[in-house]
C-alpha positions as CSV (number, residue, x, y, z in Angstrom):
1,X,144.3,379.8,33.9
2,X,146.6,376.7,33.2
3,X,149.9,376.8,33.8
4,X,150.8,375.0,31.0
5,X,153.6,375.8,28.4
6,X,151.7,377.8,25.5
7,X,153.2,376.8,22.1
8,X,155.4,379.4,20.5
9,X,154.2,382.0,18.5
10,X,155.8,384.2,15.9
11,X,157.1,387.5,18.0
12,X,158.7,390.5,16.6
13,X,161.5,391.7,19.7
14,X,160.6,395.3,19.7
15,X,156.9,394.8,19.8
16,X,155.4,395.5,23.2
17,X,152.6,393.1,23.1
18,X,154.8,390.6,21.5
19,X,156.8,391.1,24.6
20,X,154.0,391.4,27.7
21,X,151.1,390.6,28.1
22,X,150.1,394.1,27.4
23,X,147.7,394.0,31.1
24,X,146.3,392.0,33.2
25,X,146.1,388.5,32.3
26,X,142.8,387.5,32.5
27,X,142.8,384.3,30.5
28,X,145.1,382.7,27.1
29,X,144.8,379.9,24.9
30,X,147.2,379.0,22.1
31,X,145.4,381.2,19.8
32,X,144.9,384.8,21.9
33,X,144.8,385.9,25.4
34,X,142.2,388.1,27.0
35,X,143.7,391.0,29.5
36,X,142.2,393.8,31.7
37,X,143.8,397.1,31.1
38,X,144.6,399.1,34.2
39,X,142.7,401.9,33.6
40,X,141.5,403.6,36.9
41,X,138.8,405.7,34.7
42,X,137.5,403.0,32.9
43,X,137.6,399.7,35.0
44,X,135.7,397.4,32.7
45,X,138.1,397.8,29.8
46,X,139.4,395.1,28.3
47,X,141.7,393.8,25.6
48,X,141.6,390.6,23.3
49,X,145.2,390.3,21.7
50,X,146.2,388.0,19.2
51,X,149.3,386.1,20.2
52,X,151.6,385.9,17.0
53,X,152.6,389.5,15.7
54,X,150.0,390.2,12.9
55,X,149.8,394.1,12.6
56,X,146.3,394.2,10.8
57,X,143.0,391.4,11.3
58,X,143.1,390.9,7.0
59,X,146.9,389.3,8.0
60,X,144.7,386.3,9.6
61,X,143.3,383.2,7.2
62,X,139.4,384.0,7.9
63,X,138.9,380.6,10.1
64,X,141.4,383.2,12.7
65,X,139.5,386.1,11.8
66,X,136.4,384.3,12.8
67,X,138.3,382.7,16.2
68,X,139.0,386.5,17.1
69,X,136.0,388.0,16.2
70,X,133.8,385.3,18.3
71,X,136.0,385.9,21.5
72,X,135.5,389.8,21.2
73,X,131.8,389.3,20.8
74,X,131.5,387.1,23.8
75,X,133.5,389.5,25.7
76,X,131.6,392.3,24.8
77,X,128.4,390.2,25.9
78,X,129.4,389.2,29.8
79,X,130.2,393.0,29.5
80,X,126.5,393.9,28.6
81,X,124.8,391.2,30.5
82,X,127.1,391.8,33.8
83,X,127.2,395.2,33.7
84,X,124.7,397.0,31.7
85,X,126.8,399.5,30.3
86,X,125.6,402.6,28.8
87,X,127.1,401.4,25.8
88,X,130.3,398.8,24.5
89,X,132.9,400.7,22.6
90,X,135.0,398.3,20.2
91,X,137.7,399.1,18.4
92,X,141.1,398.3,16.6
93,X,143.2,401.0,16.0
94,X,147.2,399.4,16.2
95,X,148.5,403.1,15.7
96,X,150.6,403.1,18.9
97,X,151.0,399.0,19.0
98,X,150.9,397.9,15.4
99,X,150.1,394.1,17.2
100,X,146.5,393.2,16.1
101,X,144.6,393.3,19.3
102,X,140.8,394.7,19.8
103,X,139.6,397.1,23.1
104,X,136.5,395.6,24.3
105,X,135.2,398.7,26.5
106,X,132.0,399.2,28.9
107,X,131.3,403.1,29.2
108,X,129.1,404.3,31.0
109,X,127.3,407.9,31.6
110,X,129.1,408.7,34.3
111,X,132.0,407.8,33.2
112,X,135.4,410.7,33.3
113,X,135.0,411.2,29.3
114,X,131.5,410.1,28.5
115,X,130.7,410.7,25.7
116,X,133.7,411.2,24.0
117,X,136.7,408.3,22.8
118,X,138.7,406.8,26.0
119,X,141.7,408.4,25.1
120,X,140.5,412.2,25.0
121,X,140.9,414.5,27.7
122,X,138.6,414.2,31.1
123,X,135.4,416.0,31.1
124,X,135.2,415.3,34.7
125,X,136.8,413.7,37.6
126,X,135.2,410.5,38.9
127,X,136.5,409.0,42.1
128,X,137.1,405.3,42.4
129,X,134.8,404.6,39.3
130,X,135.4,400.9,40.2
131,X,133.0,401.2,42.8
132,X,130.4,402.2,40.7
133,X,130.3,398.9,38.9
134,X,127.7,396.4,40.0
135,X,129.8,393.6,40.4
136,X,134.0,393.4,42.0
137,X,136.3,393.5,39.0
138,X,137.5,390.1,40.4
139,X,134.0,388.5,39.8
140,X,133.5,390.4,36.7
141,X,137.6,388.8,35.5
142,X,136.6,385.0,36.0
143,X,133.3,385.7,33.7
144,X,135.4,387.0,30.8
145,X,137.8,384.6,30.9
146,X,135.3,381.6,31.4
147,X,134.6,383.0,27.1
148,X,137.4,380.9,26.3
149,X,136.0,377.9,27.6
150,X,132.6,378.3,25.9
């Protein structure tokens, strides 16, 4: 990632992804950034967040909706080609965060909810499901943030 001074983008103070970076920072252009959540159940979960505060993806012009929309695909395909998930779980809900951002999520069978939503309660305990993935998250972090160079 460059170290370079990103341009300022609208914020709103109170907003917690105008304020971090909302989990690991996995890669950021002037546009969005590209972070893995810490989520011990689900390892390969992943974030693409829009940089200015826009609360829903109609608040973009559609060249932004487009810009958005291509990174979340490409970021859902190094998920399926690097990990062959069960299946990719999208989504954009803003409920909690009203900061448009979409979840870019691998699931798999085994994983501690499978099949139900992220969020609901554990079906099951899985130890260290990072393990389980085929590749080491840190390999698996440099091929979603090369997306922005593509």
């Amino acid at each position: 990632m460059s170290s370079a001074a990103m341009p300022t983008v609208a914020t709103v103070p109170s907003c917690e992804l105008c304020d971090r970076d909302g989990g690991l920072l996995i890669a950021r252009n002037a546009q969005l950034r590209i972070i893995r959540a810490e989520d011990a159940d689900h390892p390969a979960f992943y974030r693409v967040i829009w940089n200015a505060h826009v609360a829903e993806w109609t608040d973009l012009p559609p060249a932004d909706r487009s810009a958005i929309m291509q990174v979340v695909a490409k970021v859902e395909t190094v998920l399926r080609q690097a990990l062959q998930p069960t299946k990719v779980n999208l989504a954009s809900l803003g409920n909690v965060v009203p900061h448009l951002h979409w979840h870019v999520i691998a699931r798999f069978d085994w994983d501690a909810r499978w099949p139900a939503p992220v969020w609901a309660p554990k079906n099951k305990e899985v130890a260290d499901a990072t393990s389980r993935l085929p590749i080491p998250l840190t390999e698996l972090d440099q091929q979603v943030a090369q997306v922005l160079n593509t």
